[in-house]
mmCIF file of the N, C-alpha and C atoms, coordinates in Angstrom:
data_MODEL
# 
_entry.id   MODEL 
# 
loop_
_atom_site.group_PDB 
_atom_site.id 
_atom_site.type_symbol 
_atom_site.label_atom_id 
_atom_site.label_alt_id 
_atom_site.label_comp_id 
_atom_site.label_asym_id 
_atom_site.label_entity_id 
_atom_site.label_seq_id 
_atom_site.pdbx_PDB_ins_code 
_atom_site.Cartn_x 
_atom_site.Cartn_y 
_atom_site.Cartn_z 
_atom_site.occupancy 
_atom_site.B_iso_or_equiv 
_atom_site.pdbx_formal_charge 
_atom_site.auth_seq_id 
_atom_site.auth_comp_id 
_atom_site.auth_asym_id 
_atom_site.auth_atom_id 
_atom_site.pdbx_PDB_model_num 
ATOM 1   N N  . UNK A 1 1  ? 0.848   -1.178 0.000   1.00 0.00 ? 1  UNK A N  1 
ATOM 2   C CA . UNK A 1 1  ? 0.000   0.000  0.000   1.00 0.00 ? 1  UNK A CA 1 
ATOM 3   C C  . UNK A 1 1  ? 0.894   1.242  0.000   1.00 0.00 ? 1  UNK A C  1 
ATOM 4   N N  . UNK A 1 2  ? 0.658   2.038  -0.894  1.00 0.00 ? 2  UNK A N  1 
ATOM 5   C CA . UNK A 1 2  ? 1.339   3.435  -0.990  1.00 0.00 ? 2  UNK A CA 1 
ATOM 6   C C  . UNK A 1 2  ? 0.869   4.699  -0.421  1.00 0.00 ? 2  UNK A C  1 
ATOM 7   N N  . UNK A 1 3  ? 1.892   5.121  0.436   1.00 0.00 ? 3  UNK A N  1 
ATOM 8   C CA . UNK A 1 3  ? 1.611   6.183  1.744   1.00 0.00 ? 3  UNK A CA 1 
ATOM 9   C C  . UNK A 1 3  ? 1.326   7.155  0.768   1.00 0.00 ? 3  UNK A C  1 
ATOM 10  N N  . UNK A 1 4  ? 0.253   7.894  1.692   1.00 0.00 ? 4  UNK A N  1 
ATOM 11  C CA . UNK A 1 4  ? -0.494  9.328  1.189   1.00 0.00 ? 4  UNK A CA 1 
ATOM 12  C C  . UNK A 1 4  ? 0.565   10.610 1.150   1.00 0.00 ? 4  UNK A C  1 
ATOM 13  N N  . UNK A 1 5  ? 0.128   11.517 0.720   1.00 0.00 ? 5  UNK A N  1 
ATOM 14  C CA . UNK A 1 5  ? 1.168   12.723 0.757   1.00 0.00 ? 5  UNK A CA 1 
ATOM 15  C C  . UNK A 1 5  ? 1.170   13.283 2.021   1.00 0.00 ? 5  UNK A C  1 
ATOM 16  N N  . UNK A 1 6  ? 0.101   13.190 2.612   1.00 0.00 ? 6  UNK A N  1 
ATOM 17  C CA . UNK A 1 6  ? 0.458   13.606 4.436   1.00 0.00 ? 6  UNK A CA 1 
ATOM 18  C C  . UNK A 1 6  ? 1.133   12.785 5.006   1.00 0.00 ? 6  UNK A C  1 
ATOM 19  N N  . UNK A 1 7  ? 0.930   11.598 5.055   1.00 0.00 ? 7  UNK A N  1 
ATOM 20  C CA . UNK A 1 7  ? 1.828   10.505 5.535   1.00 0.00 ? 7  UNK A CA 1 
ATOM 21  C C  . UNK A 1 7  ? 3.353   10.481 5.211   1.00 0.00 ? 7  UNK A C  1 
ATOM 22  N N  . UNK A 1 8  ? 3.768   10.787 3.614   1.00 0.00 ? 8  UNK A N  1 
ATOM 23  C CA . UNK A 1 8  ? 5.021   11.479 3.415   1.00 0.00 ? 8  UNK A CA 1 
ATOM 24  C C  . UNK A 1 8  ? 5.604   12.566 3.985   1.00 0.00 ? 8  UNK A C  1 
ATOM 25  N N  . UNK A 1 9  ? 4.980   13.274 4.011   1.00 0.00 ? 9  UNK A N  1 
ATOM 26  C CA . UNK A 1 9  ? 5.306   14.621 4.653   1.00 0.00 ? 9  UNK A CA 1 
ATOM 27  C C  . UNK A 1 9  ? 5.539   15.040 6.053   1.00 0.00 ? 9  UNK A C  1 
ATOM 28  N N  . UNK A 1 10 ? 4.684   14.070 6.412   1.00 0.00 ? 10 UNK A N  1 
ATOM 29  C CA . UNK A 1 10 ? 4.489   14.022 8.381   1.00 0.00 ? 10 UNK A CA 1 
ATOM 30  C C  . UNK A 1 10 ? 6.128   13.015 8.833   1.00 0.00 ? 10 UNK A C  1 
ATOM 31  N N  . UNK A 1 11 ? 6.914   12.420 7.569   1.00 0.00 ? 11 UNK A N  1 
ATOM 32  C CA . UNK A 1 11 ? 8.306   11.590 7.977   1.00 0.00 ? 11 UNK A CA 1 
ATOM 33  C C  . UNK A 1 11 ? 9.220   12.726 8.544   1.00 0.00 ? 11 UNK A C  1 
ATOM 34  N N  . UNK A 1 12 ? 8.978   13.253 7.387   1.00 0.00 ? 12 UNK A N  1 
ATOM 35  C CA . UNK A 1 12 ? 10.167  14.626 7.143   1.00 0.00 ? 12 UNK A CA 1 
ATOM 36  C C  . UNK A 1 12 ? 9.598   16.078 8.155   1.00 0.00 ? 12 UNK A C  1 
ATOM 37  N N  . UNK A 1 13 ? 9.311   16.280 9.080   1.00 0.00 ? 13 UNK A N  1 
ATOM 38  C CA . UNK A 1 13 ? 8.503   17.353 9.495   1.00 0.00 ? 13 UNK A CA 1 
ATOM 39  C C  . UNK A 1 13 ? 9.312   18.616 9.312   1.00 0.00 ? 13 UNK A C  1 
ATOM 40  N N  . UNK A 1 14 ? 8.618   20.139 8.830   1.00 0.00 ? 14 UNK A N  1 
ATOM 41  C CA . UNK A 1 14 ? 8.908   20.836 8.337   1.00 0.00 ? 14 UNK A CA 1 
ATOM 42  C C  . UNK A 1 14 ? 8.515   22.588 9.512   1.00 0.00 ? 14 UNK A C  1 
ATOM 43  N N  . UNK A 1 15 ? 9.107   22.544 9.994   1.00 0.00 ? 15 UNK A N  1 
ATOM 44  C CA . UNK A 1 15 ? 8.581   23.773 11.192  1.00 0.00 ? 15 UNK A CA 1 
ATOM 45  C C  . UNK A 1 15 ? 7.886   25.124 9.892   1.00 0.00 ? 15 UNK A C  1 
ATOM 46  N N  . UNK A 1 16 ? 6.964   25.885 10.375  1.00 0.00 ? 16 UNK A N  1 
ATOM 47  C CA . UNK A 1 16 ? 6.762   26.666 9.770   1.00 0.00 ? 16 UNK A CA 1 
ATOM 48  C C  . UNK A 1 16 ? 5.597   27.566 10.800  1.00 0.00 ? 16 UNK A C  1 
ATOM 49  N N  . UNK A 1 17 ? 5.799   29.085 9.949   1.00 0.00 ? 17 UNK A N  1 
ATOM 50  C CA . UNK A 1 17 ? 4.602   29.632 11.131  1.00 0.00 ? 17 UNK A CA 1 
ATOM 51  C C  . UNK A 1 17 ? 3.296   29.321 10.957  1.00 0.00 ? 17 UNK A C  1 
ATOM 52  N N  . UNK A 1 18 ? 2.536   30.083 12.175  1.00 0.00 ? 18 UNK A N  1 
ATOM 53  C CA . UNK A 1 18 ? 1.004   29.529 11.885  1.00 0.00 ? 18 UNK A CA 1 
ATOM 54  C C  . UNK A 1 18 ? 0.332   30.689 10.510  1.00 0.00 ? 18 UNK A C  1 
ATOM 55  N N  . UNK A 1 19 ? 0.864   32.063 10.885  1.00 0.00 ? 19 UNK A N  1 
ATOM 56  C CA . UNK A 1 19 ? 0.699   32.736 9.660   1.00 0.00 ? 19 UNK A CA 1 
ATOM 57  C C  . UNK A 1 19 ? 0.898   32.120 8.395   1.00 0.00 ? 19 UNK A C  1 
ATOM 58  N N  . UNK A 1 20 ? 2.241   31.129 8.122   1.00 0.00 ? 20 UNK A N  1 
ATOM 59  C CA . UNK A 1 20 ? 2.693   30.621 6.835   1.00 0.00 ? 20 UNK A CA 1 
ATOM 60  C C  . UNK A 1 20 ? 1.683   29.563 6.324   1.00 0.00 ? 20 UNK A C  1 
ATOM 61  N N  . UNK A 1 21 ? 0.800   28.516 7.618   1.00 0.00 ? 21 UNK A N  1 
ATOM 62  C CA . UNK A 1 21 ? 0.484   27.419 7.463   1.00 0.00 ? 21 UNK A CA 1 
ATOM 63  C C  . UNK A 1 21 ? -1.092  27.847 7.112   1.00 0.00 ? 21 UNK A C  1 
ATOM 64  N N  . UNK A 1 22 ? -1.606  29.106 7.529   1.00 0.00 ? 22 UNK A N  1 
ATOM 65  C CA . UNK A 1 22 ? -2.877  28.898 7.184   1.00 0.00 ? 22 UNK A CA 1 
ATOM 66  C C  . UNK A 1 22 ? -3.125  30.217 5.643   1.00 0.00 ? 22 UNK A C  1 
ATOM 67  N N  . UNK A 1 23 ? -1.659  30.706 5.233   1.00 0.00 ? 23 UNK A N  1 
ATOM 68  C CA . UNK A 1 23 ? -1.544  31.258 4.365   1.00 0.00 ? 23 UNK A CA 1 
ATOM 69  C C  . UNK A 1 23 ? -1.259  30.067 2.933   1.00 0.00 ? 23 UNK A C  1 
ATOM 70  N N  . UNK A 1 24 ? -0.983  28.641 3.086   1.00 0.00 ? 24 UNK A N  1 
ATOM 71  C CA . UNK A 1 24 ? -1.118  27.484 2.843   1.00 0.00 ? 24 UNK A CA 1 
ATOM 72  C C  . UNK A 1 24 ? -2.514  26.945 2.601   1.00 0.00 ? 24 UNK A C  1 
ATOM 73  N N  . UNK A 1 25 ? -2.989  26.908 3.763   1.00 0.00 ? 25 UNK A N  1 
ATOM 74  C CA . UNK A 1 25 ? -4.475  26.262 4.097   1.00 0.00 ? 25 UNK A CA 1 
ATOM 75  C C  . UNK A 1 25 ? -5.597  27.249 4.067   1.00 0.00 ? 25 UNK A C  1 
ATOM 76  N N  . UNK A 1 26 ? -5.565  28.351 3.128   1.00 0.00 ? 26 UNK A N  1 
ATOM 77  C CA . UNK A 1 26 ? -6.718  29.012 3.468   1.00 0.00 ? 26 UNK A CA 1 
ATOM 78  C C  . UNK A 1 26 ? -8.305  28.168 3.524   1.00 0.00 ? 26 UNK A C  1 
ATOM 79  N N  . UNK A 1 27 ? -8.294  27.389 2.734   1.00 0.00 ? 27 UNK A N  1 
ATOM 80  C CA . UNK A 1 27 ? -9.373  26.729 2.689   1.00 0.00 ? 27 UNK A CA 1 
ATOM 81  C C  . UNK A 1 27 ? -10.096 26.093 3.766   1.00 0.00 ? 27 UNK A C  1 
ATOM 82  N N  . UNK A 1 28 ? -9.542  25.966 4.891   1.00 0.00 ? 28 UNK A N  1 
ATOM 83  C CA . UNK A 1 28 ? -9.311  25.397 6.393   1.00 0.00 ? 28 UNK A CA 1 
ATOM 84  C C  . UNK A 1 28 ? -10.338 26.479 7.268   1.00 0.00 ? 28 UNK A C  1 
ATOM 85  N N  . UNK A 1 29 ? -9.607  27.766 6.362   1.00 0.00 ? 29 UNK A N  1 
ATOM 86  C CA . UNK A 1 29 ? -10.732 29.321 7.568   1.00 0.00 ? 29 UNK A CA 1 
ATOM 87  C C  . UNK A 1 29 ? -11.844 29.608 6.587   1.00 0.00 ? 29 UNK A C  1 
ATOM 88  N N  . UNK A 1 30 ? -12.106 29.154 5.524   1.00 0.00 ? 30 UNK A N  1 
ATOM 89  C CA . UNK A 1 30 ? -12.625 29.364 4.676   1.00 0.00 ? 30 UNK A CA 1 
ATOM 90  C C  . UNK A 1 30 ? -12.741 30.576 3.832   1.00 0.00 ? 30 UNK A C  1 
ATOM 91  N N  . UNK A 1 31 ? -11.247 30.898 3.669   1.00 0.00 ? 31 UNK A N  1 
ATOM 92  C CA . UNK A 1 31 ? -11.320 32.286 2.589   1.00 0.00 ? 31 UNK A CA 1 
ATOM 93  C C  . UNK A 1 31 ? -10.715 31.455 1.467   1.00 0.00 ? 31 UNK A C  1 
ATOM 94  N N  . UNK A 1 32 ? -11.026 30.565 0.425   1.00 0.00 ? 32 UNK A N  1 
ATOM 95  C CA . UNK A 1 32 ? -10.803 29.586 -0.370  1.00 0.00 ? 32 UNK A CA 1 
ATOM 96  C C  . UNK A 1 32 ? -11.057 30.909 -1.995  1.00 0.00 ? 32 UNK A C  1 
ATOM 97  N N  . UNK A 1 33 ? -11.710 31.332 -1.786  1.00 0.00 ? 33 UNK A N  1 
ATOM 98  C CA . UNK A 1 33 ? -12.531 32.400 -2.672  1.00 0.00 ? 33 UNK A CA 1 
ATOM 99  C C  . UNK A 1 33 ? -13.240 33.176 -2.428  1.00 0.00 ? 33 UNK A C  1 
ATOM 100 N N  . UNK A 1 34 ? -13.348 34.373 -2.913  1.00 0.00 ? 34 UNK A N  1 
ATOM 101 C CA . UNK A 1 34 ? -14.051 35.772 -2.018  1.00 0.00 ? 34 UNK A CA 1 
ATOM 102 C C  . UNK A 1 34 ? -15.294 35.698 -1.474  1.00 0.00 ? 34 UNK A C  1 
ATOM 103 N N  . UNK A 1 35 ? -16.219 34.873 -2.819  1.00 0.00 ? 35 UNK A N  1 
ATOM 104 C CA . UNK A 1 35 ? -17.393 34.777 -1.804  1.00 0.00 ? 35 UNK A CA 1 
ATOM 105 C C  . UNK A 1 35 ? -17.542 33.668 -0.384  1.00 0.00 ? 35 UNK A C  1 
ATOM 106 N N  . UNK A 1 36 ? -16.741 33.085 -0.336  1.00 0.00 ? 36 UNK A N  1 
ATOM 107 C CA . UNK A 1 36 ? -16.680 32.185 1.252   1.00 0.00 ? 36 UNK A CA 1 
ATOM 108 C C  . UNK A 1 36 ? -15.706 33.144 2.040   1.00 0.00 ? 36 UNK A C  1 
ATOM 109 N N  . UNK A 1 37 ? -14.742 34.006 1.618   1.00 0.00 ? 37 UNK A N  1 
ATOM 110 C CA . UNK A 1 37 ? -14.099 34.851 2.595   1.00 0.00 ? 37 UNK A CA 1 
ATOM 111 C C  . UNK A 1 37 ? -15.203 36.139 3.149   1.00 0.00 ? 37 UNK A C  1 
ATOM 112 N N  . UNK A 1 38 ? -15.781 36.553 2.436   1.00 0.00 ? 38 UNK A N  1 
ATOM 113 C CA . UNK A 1 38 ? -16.849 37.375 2.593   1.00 0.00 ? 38 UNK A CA 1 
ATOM 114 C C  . UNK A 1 38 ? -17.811 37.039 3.690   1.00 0.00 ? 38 UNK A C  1 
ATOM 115 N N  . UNK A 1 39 ? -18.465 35.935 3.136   1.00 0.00 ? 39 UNK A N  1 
ATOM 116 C CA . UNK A 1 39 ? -19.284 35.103 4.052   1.00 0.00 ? 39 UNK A CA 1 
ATOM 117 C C  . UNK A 1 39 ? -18.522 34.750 5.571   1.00 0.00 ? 39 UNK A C  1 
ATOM 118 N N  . UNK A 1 40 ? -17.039 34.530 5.516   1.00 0.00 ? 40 UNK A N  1 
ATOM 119 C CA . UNK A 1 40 ? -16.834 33.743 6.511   1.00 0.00 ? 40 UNK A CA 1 
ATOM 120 C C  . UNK A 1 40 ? -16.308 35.059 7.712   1.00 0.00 ? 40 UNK A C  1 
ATOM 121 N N  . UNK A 1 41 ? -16.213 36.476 6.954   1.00 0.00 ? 41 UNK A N  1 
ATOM 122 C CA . UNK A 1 41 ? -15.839 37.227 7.380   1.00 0.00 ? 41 UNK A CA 1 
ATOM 123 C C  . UNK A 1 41 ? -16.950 38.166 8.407   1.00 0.00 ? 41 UNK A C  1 
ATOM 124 N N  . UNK A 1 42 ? -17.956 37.896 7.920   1.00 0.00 ? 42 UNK A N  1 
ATOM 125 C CA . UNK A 1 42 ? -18.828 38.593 8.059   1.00 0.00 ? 42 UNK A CA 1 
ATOM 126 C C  . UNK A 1 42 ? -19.653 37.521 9.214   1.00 0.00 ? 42 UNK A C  1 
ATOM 127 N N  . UNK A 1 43 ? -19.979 36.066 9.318   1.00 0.00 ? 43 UNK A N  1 
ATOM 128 C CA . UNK A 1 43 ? -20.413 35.172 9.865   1.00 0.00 ? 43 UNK A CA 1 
ATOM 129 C C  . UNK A 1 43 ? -19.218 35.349 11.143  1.00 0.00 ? 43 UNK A C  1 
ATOM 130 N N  . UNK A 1 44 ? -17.965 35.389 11.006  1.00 0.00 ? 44 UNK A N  1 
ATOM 131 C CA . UNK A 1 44 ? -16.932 35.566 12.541  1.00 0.00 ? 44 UNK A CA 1 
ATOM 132 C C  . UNK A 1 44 ? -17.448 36.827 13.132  1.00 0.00 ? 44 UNK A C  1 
ATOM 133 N N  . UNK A 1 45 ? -17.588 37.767 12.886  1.00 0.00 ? 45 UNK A N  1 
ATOM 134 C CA . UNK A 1 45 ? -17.718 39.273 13.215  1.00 0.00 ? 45 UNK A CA 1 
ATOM 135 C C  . UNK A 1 45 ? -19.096 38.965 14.302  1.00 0.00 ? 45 UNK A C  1 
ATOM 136 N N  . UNK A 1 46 ? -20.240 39.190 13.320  1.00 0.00 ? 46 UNK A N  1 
ATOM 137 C CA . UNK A 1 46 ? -21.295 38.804 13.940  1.00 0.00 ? 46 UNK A CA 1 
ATOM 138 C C  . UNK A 1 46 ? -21.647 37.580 15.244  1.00 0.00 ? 46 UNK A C  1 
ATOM 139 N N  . UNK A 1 47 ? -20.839 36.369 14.562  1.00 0.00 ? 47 UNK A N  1 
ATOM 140 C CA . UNK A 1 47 ? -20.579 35.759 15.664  1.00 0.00 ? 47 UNK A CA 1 
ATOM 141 C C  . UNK A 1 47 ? -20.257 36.297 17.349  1.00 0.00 ? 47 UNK A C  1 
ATOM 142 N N  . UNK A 1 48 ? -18.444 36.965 17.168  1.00 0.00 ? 48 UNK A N  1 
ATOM 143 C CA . UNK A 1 48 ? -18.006 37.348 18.253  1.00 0.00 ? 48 UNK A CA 1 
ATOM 144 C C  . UNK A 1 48 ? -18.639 38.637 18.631  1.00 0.00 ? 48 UNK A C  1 
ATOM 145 N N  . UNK A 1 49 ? -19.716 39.148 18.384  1.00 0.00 ? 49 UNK A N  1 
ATOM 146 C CA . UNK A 1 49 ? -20.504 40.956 18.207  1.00 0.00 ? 49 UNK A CA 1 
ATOM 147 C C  . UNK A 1 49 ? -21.249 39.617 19.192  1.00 0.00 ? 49 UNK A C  1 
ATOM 148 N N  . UNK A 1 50 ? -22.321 38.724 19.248  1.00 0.00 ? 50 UNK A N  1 
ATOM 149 C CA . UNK A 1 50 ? -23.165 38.256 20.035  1.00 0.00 ? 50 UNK A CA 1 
ATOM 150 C C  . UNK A 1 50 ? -22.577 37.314 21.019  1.00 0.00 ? 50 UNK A C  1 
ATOM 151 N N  . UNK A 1 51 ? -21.400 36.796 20.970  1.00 0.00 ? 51 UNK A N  1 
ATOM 152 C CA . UNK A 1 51 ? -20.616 36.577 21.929  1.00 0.00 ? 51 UNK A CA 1 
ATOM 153 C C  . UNK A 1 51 ? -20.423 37.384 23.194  1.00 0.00 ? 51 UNK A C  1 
ATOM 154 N N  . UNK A 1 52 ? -19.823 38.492 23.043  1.00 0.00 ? 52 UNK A N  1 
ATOM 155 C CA . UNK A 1 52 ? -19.468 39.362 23.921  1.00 0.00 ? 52 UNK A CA 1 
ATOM 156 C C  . UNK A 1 52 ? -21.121 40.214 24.170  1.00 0.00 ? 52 UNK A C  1 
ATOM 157 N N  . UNK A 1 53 ? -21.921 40.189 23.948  1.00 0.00 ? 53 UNK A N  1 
ATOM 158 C CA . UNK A 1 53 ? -23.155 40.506 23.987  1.00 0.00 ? 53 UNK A CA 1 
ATOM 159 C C  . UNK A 1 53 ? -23.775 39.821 24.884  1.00 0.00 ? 53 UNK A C  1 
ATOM 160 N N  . UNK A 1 54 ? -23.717 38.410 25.259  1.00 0.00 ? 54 UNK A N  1 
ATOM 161 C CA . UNK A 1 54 ? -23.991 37.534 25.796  1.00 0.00 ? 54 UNK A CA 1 
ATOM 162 C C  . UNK A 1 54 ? -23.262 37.427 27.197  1.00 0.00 ? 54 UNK A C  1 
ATOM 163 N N  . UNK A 1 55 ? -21.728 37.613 27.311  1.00 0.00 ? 55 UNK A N  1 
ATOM 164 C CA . UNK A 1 55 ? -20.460 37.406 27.918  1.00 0.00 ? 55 UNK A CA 1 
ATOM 165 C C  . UNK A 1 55 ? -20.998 38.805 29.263  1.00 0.00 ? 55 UNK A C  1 
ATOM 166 N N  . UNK A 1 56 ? -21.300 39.935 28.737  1.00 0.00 ? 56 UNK A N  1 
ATOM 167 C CA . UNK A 1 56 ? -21.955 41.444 28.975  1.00 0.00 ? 56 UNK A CA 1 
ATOM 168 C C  . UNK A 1 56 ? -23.280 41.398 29.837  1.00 0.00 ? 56 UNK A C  1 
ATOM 169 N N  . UNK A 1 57 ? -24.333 40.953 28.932  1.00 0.00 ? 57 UNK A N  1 
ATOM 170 C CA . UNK A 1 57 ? -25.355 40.697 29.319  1.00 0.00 ? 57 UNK A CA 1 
ATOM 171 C C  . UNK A 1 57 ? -26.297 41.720 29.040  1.00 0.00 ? 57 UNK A C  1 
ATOM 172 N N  . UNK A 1 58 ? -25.667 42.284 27.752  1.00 0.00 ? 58 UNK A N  1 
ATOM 173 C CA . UNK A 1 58 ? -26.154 43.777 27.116  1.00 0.00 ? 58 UNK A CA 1 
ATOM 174 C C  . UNK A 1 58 ? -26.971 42.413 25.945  1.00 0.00 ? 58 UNK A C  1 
ATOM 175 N N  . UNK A 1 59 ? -28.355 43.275 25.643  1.00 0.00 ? 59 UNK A N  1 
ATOM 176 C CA . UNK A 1 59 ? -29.081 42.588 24.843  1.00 0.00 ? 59 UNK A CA 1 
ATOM 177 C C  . UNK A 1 59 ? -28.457 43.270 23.017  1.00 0.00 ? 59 UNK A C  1 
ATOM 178 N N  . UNK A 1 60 ? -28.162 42.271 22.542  1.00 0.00 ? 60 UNK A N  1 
ATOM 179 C CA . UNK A 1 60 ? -27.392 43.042 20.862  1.00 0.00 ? 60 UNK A CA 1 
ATOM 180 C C  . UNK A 1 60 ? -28.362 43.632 20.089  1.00 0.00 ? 60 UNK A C  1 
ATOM 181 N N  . UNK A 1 61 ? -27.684 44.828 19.337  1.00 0.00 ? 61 UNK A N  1 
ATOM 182 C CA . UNK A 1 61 ? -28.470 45.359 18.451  1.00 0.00 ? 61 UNK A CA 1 
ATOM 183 C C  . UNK A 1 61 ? -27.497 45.521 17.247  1.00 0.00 ? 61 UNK A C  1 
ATOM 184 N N  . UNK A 1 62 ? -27.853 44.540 16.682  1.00 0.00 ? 62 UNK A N  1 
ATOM 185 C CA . UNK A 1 62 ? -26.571 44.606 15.248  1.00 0.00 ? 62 UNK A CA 1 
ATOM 186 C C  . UNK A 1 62 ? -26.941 44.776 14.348  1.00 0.00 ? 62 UNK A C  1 
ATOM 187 N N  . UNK A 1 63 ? -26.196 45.410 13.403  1.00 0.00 ? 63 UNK A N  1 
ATOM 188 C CA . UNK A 1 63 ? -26.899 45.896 11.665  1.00 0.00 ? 63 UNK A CA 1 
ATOM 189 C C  . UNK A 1 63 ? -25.942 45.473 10.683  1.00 0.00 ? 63 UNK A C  1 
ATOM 190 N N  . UNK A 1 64 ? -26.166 44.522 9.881   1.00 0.00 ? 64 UNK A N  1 
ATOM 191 C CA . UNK A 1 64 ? -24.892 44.211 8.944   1.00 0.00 ? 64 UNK A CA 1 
ATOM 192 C C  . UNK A 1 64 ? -25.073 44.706 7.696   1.00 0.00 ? 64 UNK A C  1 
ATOM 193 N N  . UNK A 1 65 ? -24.783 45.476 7.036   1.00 0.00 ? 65 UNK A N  1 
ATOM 194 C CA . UNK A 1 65 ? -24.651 46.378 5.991   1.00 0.00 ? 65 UNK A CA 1 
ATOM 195 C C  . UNK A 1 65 ? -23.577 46.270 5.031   1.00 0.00 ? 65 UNK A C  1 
ATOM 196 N N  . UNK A 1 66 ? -23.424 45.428 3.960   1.00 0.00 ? 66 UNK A N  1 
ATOM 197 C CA . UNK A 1 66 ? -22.226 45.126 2.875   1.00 0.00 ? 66 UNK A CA 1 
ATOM 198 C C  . UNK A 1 66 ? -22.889 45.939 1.806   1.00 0.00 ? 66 UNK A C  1 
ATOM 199 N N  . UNK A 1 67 ? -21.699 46.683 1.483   1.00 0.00 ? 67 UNK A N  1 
ATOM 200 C CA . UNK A 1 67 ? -22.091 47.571 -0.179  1.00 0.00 ? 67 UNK A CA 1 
ATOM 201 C C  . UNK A 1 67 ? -20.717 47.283 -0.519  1.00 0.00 ? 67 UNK A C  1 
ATOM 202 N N  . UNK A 1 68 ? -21.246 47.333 -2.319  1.00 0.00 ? 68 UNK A N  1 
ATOM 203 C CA . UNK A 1 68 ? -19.975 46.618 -3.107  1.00 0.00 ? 68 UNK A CA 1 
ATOM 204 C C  . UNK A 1 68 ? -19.065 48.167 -3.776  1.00 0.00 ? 68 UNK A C  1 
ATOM 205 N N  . UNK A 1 69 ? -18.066 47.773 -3.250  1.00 0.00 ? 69 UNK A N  1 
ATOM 206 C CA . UNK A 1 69 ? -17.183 49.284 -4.200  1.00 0.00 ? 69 UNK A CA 1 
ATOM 207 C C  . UNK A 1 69 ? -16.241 49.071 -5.022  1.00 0.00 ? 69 UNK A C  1 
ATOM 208 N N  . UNK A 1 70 ? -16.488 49.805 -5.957  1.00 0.00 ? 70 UNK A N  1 
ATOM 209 C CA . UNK A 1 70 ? -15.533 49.513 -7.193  1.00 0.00 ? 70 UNK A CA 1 
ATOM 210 C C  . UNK A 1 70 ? -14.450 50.330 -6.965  1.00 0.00 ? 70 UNK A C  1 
ATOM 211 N N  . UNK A 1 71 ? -13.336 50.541 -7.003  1.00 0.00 ? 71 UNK A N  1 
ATOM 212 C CA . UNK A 1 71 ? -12.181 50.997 -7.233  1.00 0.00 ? 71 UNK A CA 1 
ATOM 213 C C  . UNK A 1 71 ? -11.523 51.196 -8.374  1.00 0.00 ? 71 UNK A C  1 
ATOM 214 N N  . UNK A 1 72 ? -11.443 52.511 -8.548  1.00 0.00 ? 72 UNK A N  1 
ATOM 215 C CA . UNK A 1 72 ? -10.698 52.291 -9.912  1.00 0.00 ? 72 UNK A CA 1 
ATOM 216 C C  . UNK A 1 72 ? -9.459  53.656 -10.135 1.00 0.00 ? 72 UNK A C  1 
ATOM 217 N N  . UNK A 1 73 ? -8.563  52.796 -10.781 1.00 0.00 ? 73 UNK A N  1 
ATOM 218 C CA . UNK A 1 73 ? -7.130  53.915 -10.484 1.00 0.00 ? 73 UNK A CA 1 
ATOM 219 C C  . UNK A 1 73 ? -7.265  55.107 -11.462 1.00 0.00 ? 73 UNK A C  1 
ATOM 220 N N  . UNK A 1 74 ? -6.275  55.901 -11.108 1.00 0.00 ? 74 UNK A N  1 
ATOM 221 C CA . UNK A 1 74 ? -6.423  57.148 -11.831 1.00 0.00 ? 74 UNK A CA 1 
ATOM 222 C C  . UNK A 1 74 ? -5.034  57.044 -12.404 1.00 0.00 ? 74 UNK A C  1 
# 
């Protein structure tokens, strides 16, 4: 039976940062592509906004508001 590429890789171990490893693995935090980074950006926020809302014991009043902007150089 022929070892997997993690299984190769996990012989030889390779130190690296966590910045480097999930700049590697984006797909892991789910910024894979803008619309799941978007989504996943916006789903953490809100998340930790009712977290600490909860943590407080302040009842949340949140408004999530995305508008799309174009940029364009001069």
């Amino acid at each position: 039976m022929s070892a997997t590429i993690a299984e190769e890789l996990a012989k030889h171990p390779k130190e690296i940062s966590i910045a480097e490893f999930f700049e590697r693995n984006k797909h892991i935090l789910g910024f894979d592509t803008p619309t799941r980074a978007m989504l996943t950006s916006v789903k953490e926020a809100v998340d930790n906004s009712l977290d600490v809302c909860e943590e407080t014991k302040i009842l949340p009043d949140i408004l999530v508001e995305i508008k799309k902007v174009i940029l364009m150089s001069l």
